[in-house]
Backbone as CSV, one residue per row, in Angstrom:
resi,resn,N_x,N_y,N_z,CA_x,CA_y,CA_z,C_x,C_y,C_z
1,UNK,-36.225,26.245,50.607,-34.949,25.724,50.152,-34.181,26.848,49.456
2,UNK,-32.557,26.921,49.833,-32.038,27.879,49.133,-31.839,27.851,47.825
3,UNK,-31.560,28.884,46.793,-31.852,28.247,45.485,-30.202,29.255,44.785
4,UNK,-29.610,28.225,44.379,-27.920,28.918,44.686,-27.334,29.311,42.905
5,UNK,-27.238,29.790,42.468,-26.979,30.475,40.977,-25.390,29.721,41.062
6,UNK,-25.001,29.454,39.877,-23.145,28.930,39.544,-22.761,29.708,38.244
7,UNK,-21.848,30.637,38.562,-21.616,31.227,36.929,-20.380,30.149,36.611
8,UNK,-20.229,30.224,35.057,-19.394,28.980,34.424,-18.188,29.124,34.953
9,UNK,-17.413,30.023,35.390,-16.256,30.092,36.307,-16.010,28.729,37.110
10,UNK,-17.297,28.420,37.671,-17.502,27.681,39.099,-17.706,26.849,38.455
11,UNK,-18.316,26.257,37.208,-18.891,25.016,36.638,-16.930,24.400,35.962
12,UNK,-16.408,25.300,35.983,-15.093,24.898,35.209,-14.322,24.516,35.884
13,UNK,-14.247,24.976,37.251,-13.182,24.425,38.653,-12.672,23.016,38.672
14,UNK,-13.429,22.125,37.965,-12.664,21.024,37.798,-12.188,19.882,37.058
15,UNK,-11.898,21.496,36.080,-11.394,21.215,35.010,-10.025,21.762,34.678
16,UNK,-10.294,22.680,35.636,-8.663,23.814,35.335,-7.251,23.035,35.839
17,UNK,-6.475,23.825,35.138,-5.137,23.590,36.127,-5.156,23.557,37.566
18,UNK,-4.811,22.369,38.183,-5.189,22.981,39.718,-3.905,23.693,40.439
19,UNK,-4.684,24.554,41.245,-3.638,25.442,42.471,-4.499,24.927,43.487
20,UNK,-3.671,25.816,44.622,-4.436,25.275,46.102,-5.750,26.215,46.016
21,UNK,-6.040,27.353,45.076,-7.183,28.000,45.026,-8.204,26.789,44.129
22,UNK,-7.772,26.770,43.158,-8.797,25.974,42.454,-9.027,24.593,43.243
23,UNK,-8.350,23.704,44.050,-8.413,22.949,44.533,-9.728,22.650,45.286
24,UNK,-9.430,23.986,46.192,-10.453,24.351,47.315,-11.223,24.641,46.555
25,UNK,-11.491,25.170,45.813,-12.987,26.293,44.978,-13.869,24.417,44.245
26,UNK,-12.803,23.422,43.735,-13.358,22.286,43.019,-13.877,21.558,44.320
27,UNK,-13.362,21.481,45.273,-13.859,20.317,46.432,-14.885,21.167,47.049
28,UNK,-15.409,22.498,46.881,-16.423,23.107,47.379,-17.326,22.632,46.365
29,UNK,-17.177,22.918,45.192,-18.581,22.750,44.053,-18.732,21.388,44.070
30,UNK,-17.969,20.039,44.238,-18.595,18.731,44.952,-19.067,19.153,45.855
31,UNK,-18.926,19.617,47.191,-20.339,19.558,48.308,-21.136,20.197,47.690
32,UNK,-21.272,21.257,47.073,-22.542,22.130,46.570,-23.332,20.609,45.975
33,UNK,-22.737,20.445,44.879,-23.535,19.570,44.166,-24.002,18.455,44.914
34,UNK,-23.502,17.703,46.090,-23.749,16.707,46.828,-25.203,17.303,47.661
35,UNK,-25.154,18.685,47.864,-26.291,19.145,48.905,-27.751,19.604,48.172
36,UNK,-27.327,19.705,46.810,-27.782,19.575,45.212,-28.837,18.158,45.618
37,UNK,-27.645,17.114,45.311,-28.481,15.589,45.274,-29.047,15.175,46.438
38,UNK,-28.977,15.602,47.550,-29.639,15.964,48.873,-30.554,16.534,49.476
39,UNK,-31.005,17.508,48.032,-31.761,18.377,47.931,-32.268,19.492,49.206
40,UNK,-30.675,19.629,49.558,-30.705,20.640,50.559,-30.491,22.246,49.617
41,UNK,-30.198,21.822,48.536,-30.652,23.454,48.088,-30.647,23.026,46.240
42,UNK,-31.357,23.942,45.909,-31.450,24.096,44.389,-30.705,24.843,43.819
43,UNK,-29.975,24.348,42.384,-28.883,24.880,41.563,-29.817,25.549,40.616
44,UNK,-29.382,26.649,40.377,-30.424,27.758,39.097,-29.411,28.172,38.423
45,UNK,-29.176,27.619,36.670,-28.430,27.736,35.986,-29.691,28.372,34.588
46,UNK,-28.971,28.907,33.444,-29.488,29.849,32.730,-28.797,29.371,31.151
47,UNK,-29.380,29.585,30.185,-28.807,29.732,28.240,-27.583,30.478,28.581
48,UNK,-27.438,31.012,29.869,-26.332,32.368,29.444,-24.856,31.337,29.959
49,UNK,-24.745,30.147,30.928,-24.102,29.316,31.319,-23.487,28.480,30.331
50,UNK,-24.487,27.967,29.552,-24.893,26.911,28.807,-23.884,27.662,27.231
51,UNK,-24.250,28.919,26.911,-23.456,29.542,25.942,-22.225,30.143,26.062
52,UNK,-21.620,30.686,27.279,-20.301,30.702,27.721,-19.821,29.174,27.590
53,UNK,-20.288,28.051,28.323,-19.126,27.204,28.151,-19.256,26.667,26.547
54,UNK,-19.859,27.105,25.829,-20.063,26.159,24.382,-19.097,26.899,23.612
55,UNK,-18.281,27.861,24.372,-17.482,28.974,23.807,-15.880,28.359,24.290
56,UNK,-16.049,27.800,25.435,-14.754,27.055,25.876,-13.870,26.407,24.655
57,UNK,-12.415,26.361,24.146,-11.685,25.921,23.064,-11.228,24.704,23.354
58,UNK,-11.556,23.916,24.123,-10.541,22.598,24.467,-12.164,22.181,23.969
59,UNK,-12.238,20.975,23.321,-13.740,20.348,22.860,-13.842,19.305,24.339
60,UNK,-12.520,18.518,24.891,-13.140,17.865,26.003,-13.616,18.595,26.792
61,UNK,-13.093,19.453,27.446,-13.349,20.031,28.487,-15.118,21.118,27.746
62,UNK,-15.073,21.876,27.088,-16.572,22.385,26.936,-17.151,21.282,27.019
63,UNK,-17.281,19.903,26.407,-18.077,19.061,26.665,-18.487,18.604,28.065
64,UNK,-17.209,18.583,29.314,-17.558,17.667,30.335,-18.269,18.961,30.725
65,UNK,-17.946,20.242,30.820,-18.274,21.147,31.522,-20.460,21.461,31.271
66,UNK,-20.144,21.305,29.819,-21.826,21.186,29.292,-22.341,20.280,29.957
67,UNK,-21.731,19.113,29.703,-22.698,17.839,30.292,-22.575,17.858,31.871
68,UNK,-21.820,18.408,32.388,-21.923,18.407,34.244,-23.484,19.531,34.505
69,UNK,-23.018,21.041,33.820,-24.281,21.512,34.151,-25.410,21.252,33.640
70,UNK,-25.815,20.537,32.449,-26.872,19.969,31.884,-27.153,18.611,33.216
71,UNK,-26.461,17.889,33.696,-26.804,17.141,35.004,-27.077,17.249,36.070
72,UNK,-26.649,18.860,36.425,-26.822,19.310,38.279,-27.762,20.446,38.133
73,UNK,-28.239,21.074,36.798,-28.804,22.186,36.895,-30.428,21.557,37.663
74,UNK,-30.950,22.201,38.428,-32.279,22.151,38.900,-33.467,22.578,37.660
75,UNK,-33.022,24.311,37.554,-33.937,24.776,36.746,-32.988,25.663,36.175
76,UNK,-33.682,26.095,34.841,-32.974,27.061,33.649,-33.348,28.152,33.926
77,UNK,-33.183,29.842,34.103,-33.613,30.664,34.327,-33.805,31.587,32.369
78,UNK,-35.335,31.977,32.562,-35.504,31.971,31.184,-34.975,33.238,30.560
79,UNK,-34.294,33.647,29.287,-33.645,35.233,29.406,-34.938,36.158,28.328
80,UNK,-35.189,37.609,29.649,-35.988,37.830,29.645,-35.578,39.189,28.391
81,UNK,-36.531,40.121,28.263,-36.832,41.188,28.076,-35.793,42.361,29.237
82,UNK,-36.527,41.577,30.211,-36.212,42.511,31.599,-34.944,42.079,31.609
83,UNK,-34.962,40.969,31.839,-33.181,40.406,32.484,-32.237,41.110,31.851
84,UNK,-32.546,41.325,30.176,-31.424,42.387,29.530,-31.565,43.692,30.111
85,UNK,-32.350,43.678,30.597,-32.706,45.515,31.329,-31.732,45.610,32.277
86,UNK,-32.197,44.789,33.647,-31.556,44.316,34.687,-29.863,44.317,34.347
87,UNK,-29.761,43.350,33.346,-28.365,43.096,32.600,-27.606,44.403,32.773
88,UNK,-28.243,45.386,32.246,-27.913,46.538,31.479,-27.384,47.760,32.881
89,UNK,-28.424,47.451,33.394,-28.542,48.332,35.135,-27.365,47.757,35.596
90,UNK,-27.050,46.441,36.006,-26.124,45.789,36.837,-24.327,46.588,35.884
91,UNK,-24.438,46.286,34.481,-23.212,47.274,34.064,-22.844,48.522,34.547
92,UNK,-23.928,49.564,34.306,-23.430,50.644,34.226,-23.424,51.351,35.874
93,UNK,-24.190,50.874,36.867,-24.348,50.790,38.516,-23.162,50.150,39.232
94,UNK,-22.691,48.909,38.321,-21.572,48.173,39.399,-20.758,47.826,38.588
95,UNK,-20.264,48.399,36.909,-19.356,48.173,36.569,-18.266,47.068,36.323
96,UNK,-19.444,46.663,35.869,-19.514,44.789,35.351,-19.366,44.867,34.503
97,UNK,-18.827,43.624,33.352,-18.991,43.414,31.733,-20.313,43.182,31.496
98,UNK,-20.732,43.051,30.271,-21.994,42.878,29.936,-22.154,41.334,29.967
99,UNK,-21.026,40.164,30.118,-21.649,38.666,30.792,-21.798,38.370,31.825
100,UNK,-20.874,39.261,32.727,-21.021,39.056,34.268,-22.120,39.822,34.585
101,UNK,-23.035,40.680,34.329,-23.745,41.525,33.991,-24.870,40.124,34.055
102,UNK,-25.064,39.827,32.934,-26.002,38.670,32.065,-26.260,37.815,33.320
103,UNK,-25.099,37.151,33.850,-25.015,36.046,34.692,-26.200,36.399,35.936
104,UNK,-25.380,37.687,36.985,-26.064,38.368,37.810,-27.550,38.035,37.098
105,UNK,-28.053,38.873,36.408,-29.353,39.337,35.689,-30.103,38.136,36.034
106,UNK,-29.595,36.807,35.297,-30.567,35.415,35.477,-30.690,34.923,36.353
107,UNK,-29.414,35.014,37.531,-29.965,34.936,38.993,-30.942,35.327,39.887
108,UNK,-30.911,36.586,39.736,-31.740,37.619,40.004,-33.166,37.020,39.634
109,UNK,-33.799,36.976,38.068,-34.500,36.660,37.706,-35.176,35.382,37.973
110,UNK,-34.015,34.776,38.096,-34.363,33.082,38.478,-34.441,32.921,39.597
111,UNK,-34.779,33.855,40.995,-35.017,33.601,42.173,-33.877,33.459,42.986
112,UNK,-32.787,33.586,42.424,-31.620,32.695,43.711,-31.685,33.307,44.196
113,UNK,-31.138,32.797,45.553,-30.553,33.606,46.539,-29.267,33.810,46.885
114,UNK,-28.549,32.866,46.215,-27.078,33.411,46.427,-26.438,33.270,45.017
115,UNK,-25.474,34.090,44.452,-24.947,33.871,42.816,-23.406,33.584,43.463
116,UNK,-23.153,32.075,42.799,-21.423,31.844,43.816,-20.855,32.236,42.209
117,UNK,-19.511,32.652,42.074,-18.607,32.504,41.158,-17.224,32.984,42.324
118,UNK,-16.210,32.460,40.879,-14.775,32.647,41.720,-13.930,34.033,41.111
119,UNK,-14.705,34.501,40.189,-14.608,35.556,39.748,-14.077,36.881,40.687
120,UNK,-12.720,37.435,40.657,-12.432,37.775,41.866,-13.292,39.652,41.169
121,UNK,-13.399,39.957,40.383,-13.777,41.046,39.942,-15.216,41.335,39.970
122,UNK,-16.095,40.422,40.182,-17.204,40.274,40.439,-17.328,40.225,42.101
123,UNK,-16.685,39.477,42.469,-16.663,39.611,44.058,-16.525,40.612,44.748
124,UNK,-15.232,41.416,44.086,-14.974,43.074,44.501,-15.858,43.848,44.749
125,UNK,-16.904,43.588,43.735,-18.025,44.236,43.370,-19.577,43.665,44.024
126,UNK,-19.436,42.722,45.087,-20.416,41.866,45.774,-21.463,43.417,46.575
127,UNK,-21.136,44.055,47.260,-21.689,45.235,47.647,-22.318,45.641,46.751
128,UNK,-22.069,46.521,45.703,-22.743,47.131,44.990,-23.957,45.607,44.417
129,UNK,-23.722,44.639,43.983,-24.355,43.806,43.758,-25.562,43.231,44.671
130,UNK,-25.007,43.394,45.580,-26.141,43.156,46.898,-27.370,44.138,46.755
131,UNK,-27.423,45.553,46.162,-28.364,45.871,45.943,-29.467,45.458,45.233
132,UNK,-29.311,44.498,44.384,-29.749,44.034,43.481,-30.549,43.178,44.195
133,UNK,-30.271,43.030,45.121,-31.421,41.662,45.631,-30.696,40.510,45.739
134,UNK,-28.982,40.123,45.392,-28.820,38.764,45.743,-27.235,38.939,46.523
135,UNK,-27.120,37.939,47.028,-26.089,37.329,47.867,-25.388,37.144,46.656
136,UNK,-23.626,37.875,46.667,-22.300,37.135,46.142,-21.511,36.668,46.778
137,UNK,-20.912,35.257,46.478,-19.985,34.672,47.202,-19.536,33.488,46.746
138,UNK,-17.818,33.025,46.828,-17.403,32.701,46.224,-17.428,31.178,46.647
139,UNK,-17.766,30.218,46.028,-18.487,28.799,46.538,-17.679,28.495,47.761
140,UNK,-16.303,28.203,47.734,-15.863,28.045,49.057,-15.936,28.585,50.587
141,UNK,-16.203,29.915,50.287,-17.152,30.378,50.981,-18.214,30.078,51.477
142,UNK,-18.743,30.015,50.489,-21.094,29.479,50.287,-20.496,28.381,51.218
143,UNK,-19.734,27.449,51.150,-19.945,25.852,51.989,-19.243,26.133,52.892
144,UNK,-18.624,26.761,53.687,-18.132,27.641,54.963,-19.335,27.791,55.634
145,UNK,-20.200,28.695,55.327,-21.089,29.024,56.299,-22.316,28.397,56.192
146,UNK,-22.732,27.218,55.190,-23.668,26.275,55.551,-22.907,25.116,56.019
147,UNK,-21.594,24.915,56.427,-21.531,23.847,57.639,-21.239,24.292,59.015
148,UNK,-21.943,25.585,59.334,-21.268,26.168,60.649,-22.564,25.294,61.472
């Protein structure tokens, strides 16, 4: 089973202002999550998810956003020793911040195989990231090529 990483970007999609981007990016993370409860693939979420959105300033919205991934997460990826290593490698190699950095790291660690965010600066950077051992791509995407 594939085991699919969501950085909070993607957990927030439907919550934001919508455009026709966020639109599409929110009606993708419903199928994710539907193939979730289908258990056609596993969601691997991390403390590092869980503490970005507890950082969100609107109190509804950090809340729905907490309580959605506290409901769809599969498994927690635990933050390691290494993962800050990893963390640390993924900055200064692919020129990441040190959360997008973090995010990558617990994926990695936590087995996924694919890390979706909508993060267009992280995406830029999907190549260099691919070395790392995982698939980037931006959820609307991810559900593109598992309904071909």
């Amino acid at each position: 089973m594939e085991r699919v990483y969501l950085d909070t970007c993607v957990w927030c999609r439907p919550f934001d202002k919508p455009t026709p981007r966020i639109t599409t990016e929110t009606d993708a993370l419903h199928r994710i999550l539907s193939m979730a409860d289908e258990t056609k693939i596993e969601i691997i979420s991390s403390g590092i998810v869980l503490f970005e959105a507890s950082m969100i300033d609107a109190a509804e919205k950090r809340d729905a956003v907490s309580a959605l991934i506290l409901k769809s997460a599969d498994m927690f990826a635990e933050v390691t020793g290494e993962m800050e290593r990893l963390a640390a490698d993924l900055t200064s190699k692919c020129r990441l911040d040190s959360m997008d950095a973090a995010h990558i790291a617990a994926a990695v660690k936590g087995n996924a195989d694919v890390f979706l965010t909508t993060d267009d600066e992280i995406l830029d950077r999907r190549d260099c990231i691919s070395k790392f051992r995982i698939v980037v791509k931006n959820p609307a995407d991810y559900v593109k090529g598992v309904q071909r």
